[in-house]
VEXDREN-892757 format. One record per residue: x, y, z of N, C-alpha, C, O in turn; residue in three letters. Coordinates in steps of 0.001 Angstrom, whole numbers, plus 500000, padded with zeros to 6 digits. Last residue first. Layout:
XYZXYZXYZXYZALA;...
% end
This chain:
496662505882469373497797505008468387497608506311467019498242506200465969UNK;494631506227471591495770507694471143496581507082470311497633507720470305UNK;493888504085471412492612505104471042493375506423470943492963507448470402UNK;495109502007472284495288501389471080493986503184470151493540503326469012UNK;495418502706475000496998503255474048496649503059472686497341503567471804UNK;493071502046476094493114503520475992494289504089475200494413505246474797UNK;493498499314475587492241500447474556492276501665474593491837502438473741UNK;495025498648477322494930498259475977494188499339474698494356499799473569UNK;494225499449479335495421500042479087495501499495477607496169500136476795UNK;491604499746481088491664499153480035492818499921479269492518500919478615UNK;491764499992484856491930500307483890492604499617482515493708499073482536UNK;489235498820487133490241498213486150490268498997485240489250499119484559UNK;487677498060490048487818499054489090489166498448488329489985497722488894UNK;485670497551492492487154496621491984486333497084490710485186496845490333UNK;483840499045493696485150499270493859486250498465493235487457498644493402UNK;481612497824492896481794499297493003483030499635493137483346500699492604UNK;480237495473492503481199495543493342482161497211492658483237497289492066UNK;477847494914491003477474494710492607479279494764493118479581494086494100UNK;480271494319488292478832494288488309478431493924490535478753492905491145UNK;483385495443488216482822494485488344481222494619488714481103495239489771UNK;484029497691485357483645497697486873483158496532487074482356496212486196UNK;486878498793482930485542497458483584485125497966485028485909498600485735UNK;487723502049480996487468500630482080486855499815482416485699500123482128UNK;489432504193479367487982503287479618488948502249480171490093501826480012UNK;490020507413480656490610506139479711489525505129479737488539505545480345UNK;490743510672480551489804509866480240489911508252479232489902507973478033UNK;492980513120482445492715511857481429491624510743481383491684509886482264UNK;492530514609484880491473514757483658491497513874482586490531513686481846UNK;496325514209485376494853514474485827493874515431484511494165516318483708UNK;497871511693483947497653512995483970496092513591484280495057513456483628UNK;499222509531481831498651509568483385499008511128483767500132511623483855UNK;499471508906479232498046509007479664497922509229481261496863509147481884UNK;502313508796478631501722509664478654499952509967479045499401511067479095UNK;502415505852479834502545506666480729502375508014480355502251508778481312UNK;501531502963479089500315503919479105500991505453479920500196506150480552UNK;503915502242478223502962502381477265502138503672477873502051504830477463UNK;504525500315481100505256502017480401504634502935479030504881504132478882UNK;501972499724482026502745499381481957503441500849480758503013501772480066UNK;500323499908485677500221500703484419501481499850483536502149499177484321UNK;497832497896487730499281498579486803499158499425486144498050499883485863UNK;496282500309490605496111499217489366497669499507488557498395500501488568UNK;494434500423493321495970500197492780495687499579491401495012498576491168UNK;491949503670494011492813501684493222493943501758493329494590502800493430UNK;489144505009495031491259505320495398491224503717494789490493502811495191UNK;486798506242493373487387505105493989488506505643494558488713506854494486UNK;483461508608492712484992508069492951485644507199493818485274507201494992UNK;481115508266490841481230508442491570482840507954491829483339507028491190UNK;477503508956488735479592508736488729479896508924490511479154509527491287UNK;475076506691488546475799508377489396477077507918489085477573506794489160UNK;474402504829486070474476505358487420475255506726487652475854507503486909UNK;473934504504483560472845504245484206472661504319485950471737504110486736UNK;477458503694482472475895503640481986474658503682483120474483502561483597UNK;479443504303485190478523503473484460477397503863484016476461504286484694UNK;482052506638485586481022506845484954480672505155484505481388504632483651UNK;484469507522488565484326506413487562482202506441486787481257506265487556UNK;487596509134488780486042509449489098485280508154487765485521508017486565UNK;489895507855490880489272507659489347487700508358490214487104508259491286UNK;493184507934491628491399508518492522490980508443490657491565508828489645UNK;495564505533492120494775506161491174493502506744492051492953506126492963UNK;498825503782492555497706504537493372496920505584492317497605506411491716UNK;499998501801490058499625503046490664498576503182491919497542502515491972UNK;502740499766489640501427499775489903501554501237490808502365501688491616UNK;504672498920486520504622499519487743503096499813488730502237500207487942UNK;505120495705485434504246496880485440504004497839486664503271497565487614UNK;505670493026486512506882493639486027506277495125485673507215495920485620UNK;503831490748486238504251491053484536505546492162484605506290492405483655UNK;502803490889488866503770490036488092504503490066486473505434489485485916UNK;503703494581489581502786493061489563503603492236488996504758492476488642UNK;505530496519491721505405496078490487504362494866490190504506494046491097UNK;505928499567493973505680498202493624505376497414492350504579498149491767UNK;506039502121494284507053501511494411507031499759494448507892498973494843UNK;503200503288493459503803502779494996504568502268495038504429501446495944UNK;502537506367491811503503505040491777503468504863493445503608505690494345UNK;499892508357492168501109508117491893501827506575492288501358505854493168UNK;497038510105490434498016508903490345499201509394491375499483510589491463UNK;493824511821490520495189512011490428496014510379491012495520509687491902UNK;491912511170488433491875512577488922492824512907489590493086514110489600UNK;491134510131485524491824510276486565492111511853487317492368513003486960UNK;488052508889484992488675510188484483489623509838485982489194509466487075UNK;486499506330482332486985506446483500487756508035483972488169508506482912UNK;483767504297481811484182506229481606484947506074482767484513505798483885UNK;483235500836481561482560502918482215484137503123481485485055502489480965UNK;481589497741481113481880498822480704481967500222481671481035500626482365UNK;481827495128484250480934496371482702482027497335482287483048497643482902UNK;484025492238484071483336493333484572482237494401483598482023494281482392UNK;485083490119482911484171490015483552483091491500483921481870491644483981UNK;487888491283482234487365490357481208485703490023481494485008489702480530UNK;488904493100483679488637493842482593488017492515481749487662492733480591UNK;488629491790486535487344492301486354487644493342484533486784494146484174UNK;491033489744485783489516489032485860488145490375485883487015490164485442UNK;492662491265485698492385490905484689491440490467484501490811490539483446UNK;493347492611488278492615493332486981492067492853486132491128493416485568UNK;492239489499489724492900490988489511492259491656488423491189491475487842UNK;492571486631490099492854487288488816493268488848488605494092489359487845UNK;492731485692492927491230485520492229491494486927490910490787487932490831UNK;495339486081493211494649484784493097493725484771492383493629484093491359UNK;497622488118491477496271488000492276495557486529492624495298485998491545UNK;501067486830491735499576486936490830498949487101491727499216486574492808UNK;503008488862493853502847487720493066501734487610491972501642488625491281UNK;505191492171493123504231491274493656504116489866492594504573489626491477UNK;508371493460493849507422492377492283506554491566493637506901490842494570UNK;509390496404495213508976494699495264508281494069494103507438494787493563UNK;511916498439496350510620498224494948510442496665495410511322495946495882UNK;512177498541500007512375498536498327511802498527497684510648498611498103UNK;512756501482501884511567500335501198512082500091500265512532500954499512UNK;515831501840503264515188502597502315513892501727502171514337500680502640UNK;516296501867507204516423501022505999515714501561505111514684502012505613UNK;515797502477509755517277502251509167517360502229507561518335502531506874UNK;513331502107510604513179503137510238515081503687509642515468504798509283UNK;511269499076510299512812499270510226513082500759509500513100500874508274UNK;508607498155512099509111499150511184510771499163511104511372499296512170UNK;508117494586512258508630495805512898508803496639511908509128496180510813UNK;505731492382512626506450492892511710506776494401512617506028495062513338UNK;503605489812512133504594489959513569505465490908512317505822490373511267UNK;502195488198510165501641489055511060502533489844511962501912490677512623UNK;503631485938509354503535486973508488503313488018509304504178488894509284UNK;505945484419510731504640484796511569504498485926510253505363486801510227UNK;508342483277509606507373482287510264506188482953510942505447482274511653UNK;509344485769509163509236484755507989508197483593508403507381483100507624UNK;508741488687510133509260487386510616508440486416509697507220486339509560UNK;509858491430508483508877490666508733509039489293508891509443488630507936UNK;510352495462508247510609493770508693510066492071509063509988491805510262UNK;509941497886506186509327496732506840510525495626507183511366495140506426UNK;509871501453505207510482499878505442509936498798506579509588499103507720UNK;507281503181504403508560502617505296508841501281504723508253500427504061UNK;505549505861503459506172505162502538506991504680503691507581505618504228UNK;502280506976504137503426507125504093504429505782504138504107504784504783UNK;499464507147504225500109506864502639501467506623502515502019506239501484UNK;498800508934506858498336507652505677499057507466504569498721508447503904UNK;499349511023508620498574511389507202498078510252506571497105510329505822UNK;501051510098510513499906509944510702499053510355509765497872510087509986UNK;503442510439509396503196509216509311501720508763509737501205507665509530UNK;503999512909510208503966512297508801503360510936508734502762510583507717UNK;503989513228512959502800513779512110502977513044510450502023512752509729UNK;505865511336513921504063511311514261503490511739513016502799511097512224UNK;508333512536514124508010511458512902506568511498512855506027511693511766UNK;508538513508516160508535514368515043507974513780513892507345514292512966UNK;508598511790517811507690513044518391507424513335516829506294513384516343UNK;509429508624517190509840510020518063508619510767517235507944510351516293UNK;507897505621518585508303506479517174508697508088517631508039508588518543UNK;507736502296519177507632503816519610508299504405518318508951503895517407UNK;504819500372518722506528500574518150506351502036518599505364502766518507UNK;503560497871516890503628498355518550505064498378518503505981497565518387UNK;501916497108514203503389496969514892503208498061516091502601499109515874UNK;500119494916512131499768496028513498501239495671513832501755494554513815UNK;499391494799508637499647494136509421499568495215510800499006496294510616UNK;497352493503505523497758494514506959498259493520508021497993492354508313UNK;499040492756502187498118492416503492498404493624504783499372494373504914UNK;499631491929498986499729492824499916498727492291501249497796491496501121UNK;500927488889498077499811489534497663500041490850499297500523490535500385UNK;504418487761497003503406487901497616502454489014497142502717489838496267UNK;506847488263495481506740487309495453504862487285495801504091486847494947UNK;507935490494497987508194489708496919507541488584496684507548487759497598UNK;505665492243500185506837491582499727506552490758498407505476490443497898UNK;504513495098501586504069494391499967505738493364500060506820493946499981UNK;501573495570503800503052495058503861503100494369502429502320493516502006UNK;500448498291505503499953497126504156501331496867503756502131497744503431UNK;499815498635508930500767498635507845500505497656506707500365496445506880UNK;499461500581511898498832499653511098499290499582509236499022500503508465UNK;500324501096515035500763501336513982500109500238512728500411499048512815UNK;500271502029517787499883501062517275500042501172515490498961501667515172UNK;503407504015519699501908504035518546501893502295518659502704501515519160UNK;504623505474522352504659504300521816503266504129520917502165504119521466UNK;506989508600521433505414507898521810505172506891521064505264506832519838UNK;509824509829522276509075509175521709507887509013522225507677509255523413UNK;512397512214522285510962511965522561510721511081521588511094511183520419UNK;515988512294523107515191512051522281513826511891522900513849511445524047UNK;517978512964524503517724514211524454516336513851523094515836514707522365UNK;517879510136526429518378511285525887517712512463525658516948512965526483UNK;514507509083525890515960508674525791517172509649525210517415509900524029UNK;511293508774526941512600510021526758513645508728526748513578507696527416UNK;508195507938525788509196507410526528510813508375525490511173508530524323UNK;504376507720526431505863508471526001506863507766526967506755507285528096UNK;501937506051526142502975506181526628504212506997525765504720506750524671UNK;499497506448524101499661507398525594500559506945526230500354507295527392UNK;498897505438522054499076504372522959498952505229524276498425504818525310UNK;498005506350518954498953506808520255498480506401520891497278506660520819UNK;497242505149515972497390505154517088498250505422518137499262504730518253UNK;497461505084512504498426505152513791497298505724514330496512506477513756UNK;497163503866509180496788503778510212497335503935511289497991502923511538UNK;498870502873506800497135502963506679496274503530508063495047503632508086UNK;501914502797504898500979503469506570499665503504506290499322504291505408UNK;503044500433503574502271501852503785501634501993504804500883501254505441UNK;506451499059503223505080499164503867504479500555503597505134501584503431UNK;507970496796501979507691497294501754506528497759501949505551497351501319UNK;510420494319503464509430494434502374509465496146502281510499496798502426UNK;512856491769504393512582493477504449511945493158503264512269492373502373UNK;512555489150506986512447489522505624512218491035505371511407491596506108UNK;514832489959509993513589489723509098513669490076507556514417490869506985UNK;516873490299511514516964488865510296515477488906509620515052488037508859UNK;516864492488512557517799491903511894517793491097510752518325491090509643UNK;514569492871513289514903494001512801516368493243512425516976494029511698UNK;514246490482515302513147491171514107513692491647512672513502491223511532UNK;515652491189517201516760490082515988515398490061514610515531489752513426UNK;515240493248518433516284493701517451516153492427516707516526492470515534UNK;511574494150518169512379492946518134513821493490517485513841494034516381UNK;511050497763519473511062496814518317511967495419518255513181495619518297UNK;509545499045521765511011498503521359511001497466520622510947496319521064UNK;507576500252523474507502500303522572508537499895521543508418500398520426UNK;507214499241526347508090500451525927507977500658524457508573501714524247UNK;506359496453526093505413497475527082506042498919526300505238499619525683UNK;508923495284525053507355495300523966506508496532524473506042497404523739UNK;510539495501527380510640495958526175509899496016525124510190496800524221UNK;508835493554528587508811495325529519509552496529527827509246497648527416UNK;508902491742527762507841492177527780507945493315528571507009493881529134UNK;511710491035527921511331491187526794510100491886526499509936492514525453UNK;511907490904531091512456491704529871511792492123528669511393493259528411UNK;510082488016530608509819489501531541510815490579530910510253491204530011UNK;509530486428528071510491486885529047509991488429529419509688489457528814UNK;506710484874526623507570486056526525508230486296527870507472486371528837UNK;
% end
Protein backbone atom coordinates (compact mmCIF):
# COMPACT_ATOMS: atom_id res chain seq x y z
CA UNK A 1 0.00 0.00 0.00
CA UNK A 2 1.22 3.60 -1.07
CA UNK A 3 1.90 5.98 1.64
CA UNK A 4 -1.04 8.10 0.45
CA UNK A 5 -3.13 5.54 0.17
CA UNK A 6 -2.42 4.43 3.69
CA UNK A 7 -2.87 7.78 5.25
CA UNK A 8 -6.21 7.63 3.30
CA UNK A 9 -7.22 4.06 4.84
CA UNK A 10 -5.62 5.70 8.44
CA UNK A 11 -8.58 8.56 7.80
CA UNK A 12 -11.17 6.42 7.25
CA UNK A 13 -11.62 6.94 3.19
CA UNK A 14 -13.18 4.44 1.34
CA UNK A 15 -11.35 2.88 -1.97
CA UNK A 16 -12.84 5.44 -4.71
CA UNK A 17 -12.09 2.86 -7.58
CA UNK A 18 -13.76 0.29 -4.69
CA UNK A 19 -16.64 2.41 -4.75
CA UNK A 20 -16.59 2.53 -8.43
CA UNK A 21 -16.10 -0.60 -9.99
CA UNK A 22 -17.12 -2.82 -7.23
CA UNK A 23 -19.71 -5.40 -7.42
CA UNK A 24 -22.89 -3.56 -5.55
CA UNK A 25 -24.71 -6.02 -3.14
CA UNK A 26 -26.59 -5.73 -0.31
CA UNK A 27 -25.56 -5.20 3.35
CA UNK A 28 -26.75 -5.41 7.05
CA UNK A 29 -25.20 -3.86 9.74
CA UNK A 30 -24.33 -6.52 12.42
CA UNK A 31 -21.84 -4.48 14.12
CA UNK A 32 -19.89 -0.83 14.64
CA UNK A 33 -17.05 0.18 16.33
CA UNK A 34 -15.58 3.74 16.96
CA UNK A 35 -12.02 3.73 16.19
CA UNK A 36 -11.62 7.22 18.21
CA UNK A 37 -10.53 9.10 15.25
CA UNK A 38 -12.70 11.96 14.19
CA UNK A 39 -12.11 13.69 11.16
CA UNK A 40 -13.82 17.49 10.13
CA UNK A 41 -14.30 18.32 6.51
CA UNK A 42 -16.00 21.43 6.20
CA UNK A 43 -18.72 22.04 8.01
CA UNK A 44 -18.96 18.07 8.10
CA UNK A 45 -18.13 15.50 11.37
CA UNK A 46 -17.03 12.23 10.97
CA UNK A 47 -15.76 9.23 13.06
CA UNK A 48 -13.65 6.62 11.55
CA UNK A 49 -15.82 3.09 12.61
CA UNK A 50 -14.94 -0.59 12.09
CA UNK A 51 -17.91 -1.53 10.68
CA UNK A 52 -19.08 -5.19 10.40
CA UNK A 53 -21.44 -6.22 7.44
CA UNK A 54 -23.51 -9.48 6.18
CA UNK A 55 -23.01 -8.91 2.52
CA UNK A 56 -25.96 -10.63 0.29
CA UNK A 57 -24.96 -10.67 -3.53
CA UNK A 58 -26.39 -12.35 -6.42
CA UNK A 59 -26.07 -15.42 -7.10
CA UNK A 60 -24.19 -16.07 -3.61
CA UNK A 61 -24.59 -17.34 0.11
CA UNK A 62 -24.56 -14.31 2.70
CA UNK A 63 -21.19 -13.76 4.67
CA UNK A 64 -19.47 -11.00 7.11
CA UNK A 65 -17.49 -8.80 6.11
CA UNK A 66 -15.22 -5.55 8.23
CA UNK A 67 -15.07 -2.01 6.38
CA UNK A 68 -12.88 0.80 8.00
CA UNK A 69 -14.82 3.74 6.95
CA UNK A 70 -15.57 7.09 8.39
CA UNK A 71 -19.14 7.87 8.76
CA UNK A 72 -20.59 11.38 9.88
CA UNK A 73 -21.72 11.99 13.37
CA UNK A 74 -25.32 11.62 12.58
CA UNK A 75 -25.38 8.48 10.71
CA UNK A 76 -23.67 6.60 14.02
CA UNK A 77 -26.64 6.19 15.84
CA UNK A 78 -28.68 4.38 13.18
CA UNK A 79 -26.45 2.32 12.12
CA UNK A 80 -25.28 1.39 15.45
CA UNK A 81 -28.78 -0.35 16.35
CA UNK A 82 -27.92 -3.49 13.95
CA UNK A 83 -30.20 -4.37 11.30
CA UNK A 84 -29.59 -1.40 9.31
CA UNK A 85 -30.13 -1.62 5.64
CA UNK A 86 -26.76 -0.24 3.08
CA UNK A 87 -25.37 -0.59 0.05
CA UNK A 88 -22.32 -2.47 -0.51
CA UNK A 89 -19.32 -2.49 -2.71
CA UNK A 90 -17.33 -5.40 -3.17
CA UNK A 91 -14.01 -6.16 -4.86
CA UNK A 92 -14.69 -9.06 -7.08
CA UNK A 93 -11.21 -10.55 -6.47
CA UNK A 94 -11.18 -10.12 -2.56
CA UNK A 95 -14.77 -11.07 -1.29
CA UNK A 96 -13.58 -9.73 2.08
CA UNK A 97 -12.41 -6.08 1.02
CA UNK A 98 -15.81 -4.11 0.79
CA UNK A 99 -16.74 -0.41 1.14
CA UNK A 100 -20.08 1.01 2.25
CA UNK A 101 -21.41 2.93 -0.78
CA UNK A 102 -23.61 5.46 1.19
CA UNK A 103 -24.53 6.97 -2.76
CA UNK A 104 -26.33 4.11 -3.69
CA UNK A 105 -30.07 2.41 -2.83
CA UNK A 106 -29.25 -1.77 -1.67
CA UNK A 107 -30.71 -3.77 -4.12
CA UNK A 108 -33.07 -6.76 -3.87
CA UNK A 109 -30.63 -9.73 -4.57
CA UNK A 110 -31.58 -13.58 -5.54
CA UNK A 111 -29.42 -15.55 -3.36
CA UNK A 112 -27.74 -18.82 -4.53
CA UNK A 113 -28.71 -22.47 -3.08
CA UNK A 114 -27.69 -23.19 0.46
CA UNK A 115 -25.01 -25.70 0.06
CA UNK A 116 -25.68 -27.85 2.87
CA UNK A 117 -29.68 -27.50 1.73
CA UNK A 118 -31.18 -24.93 4.03
CA UNK A 119 -34.52 -24.99 4.92
CA UNK A 120 -35.02 -27.73 3.06
CA UNK A 121 -32.64 -30.05 4.49
CA UNK A 122 -33.77 -29.23 8.19
CA UNK A 123 -37.88 -29.39 7.07
CA UNK A 124 -36.91 -32.96 5.65
CA UNK A 125 -34.38 -33.99 8.54
CA UNK A 126 -35.28 -32.03 11.38
CA UNK A 127 -38.19 -32.68 14.48
CA UNK A 128 -41.32 -31.64 14.63
CA UNK A 129 -42.45 -28.02 16.90
CA UNK A 130 -45.01 -25.34 17.42
CA UNK A 131 -43.95 -22.50 15.91
CA UNK A 132 -45.45 -18.72 17.06
CA UNK A 133 -44.20 -15.64 15.26
CA UNK A 134 -43.56 -13.06 17.20
CA UNK A 135 -42.44 -10.56 14.74
CA UNK A 136 -41.15 -10.67 10.74
CA UNK A 137 -39.84 -8.41 8.34
CA UNK A 138 -38.54 -8.79 4.68
CA UNK A 139 -34.68 -8.32 4.01
CA UNK A 140 -34.88 -7.33 0.63
CA UNK A 141 -33.50 -10.55 -0.46
CA UNK A 142 -34.85 -13.56 -2.34
CA UNK A 143 -33.58 -17.46 -2.33
CA UNK A 144 -33.23 -19.37 -5.25
CA UNK A 145 -36.78 -20.26 -5.99
CA UNK A 146 -37.34 -16.32 -6.10
CA UNK A 147 -39.28 -16.35 -2.36
CA UNK A 148 -38.92 -13.39 -0.48
CA UNK A 149 -36.87 -14.16 2.70
CA UNK A 150 -37.83 -12.97 6.19
CA UNK A 151 -36.19 -11.93 9.27
CA UNK A 152 -38.51 -13.91 11.86
CA UNK A 153 -38.28 -13.96 16.19
CA UNK A 154 -40.13 -17.40 16.46
CA UNK A 155 -40.91 -18.49 19.90
CA UNK A 156 -40.25 -22.14 19.04
CA UNK A 157 -42.19 -25.28 21.11
CA UNK A 158 -40.39 -29.10 20.93
CA UNK A 159 -42.17 -31.89 22.37
CA UNK A 160 -40.29 -32.33 25.67
CA UNK A 161 -38.49 -29.03 25.94
CA UNK A 162 -38.72 -25.41 27.22
CA UNK A 163 -39.97 -23.15 24.34
CA UNK A 164 -37.69 -20.87 23.68
CA UNK A 165 -36.84 -18.03 20.96
CA UNK A 166 -34.65 -17.76 17.68
CA UNK A 167 -34.12 -14.49 15.22
CA UNK A 168 -34.08 -16.77 11.32
CA UNK A 169 -34.03 -15.89 7.92
CA UNK A 170 -36.30 -18.10 6.31
CA UNK A 171 -38.46 -17.78 2.81
CA UNK A 172 -41.72 -17.13 2.67
CA UNK A 173 -43.34 -17.56 -0.70
CA UNK A 174 -46.41 -15.21 -1.52
CA UNK A 175 -48.88 -18.01 -0.40
CA UNK A 176 -47.89 -17.84 3.02
CA UNK A 177 -48.38 -13.99 3.35
CA UNK A 178 -51.64 -13.77 5.16
CA UNK A 179 -49.97 -15.96 7.87
CA UNK A 180 -47.31 -13.38 8.75
CA UNK A 181 -48.61 -11.68 11.66
CA UNK A 182 -47.54 -11.62 15.18
CA UNK A 183 -49.04 -14.67 17.34
CA UNK A 184 -49.41 -16.73 14.10
CA UNK A 185 -48.89 -20.34 14.85
CA UNK A 186 -47.36 -22.31 11.92
CA UNK A 187 -45.50 -25.70 12.25
CA UNK A 188 -41.93 -26.36 11.77
CA UNK A 189 -38.68 -28.70 11.82
CA UNK A 190 -35.87 -28.09 14.31
CA UNK A 191 -32.76 -29.77 13.47
CA UNK A 192 -32.16 -32.41 16.41
CA UNK A 193 -28.69 -30.85 18.87
CA UNK A 194 -29.04 -27.65 16.69
CA UNK A 195 -31.49 -25.22 18.33
CA UNK A 196 -31.21 -22.69 15.97
CA UNK A 197 -31.54 -23.95 12.38
CA UNK A 198 -35.35 -23.55 12.50
CA UNK A 199 -37.61 -24.00 9.35
CA UNK A 200 -40.85 -22.84 8.66
CA UNK A 201 -43.34 -25.63 7.14
CA UNK A 202 -45.10 -23.22 4.52
CA UNK A 203 -46.59 -26.15 3.01
CA UNK A 204 -48.62 -27.26 5.96
CA UNK A 205 -49.27 -24.16 7.46
CA UNK A 206 -51.23 -22.86 3.80
CA UNK A 207 -52.40 -26.53 3.22
CA UNK A 208 -54.15 -26.03 7.42
CA UNK A 209 -55.92 -22.46 6.53
CA UNK A 210 -56.95 -24.17 2.67
Amino acid sequence: MGFFKKVKSMAGGADSELLEKGRLGRGVVVGLELTGTAVRMGVDEYRVCQVAVQVFLDGEQPYVAQARQRILEYQIPQLSQGGALVAVRVDPADPQKIAIDFQSEAPVVTMGKAPDGGAERILEMGLPADLVIVANAPLGVRNYLGHDVHLFTLTVSVPGQAPYQVQIGNPAPVEALPLLYPGSKVPGKVMAGEPNSVAIDWDAAIAAES
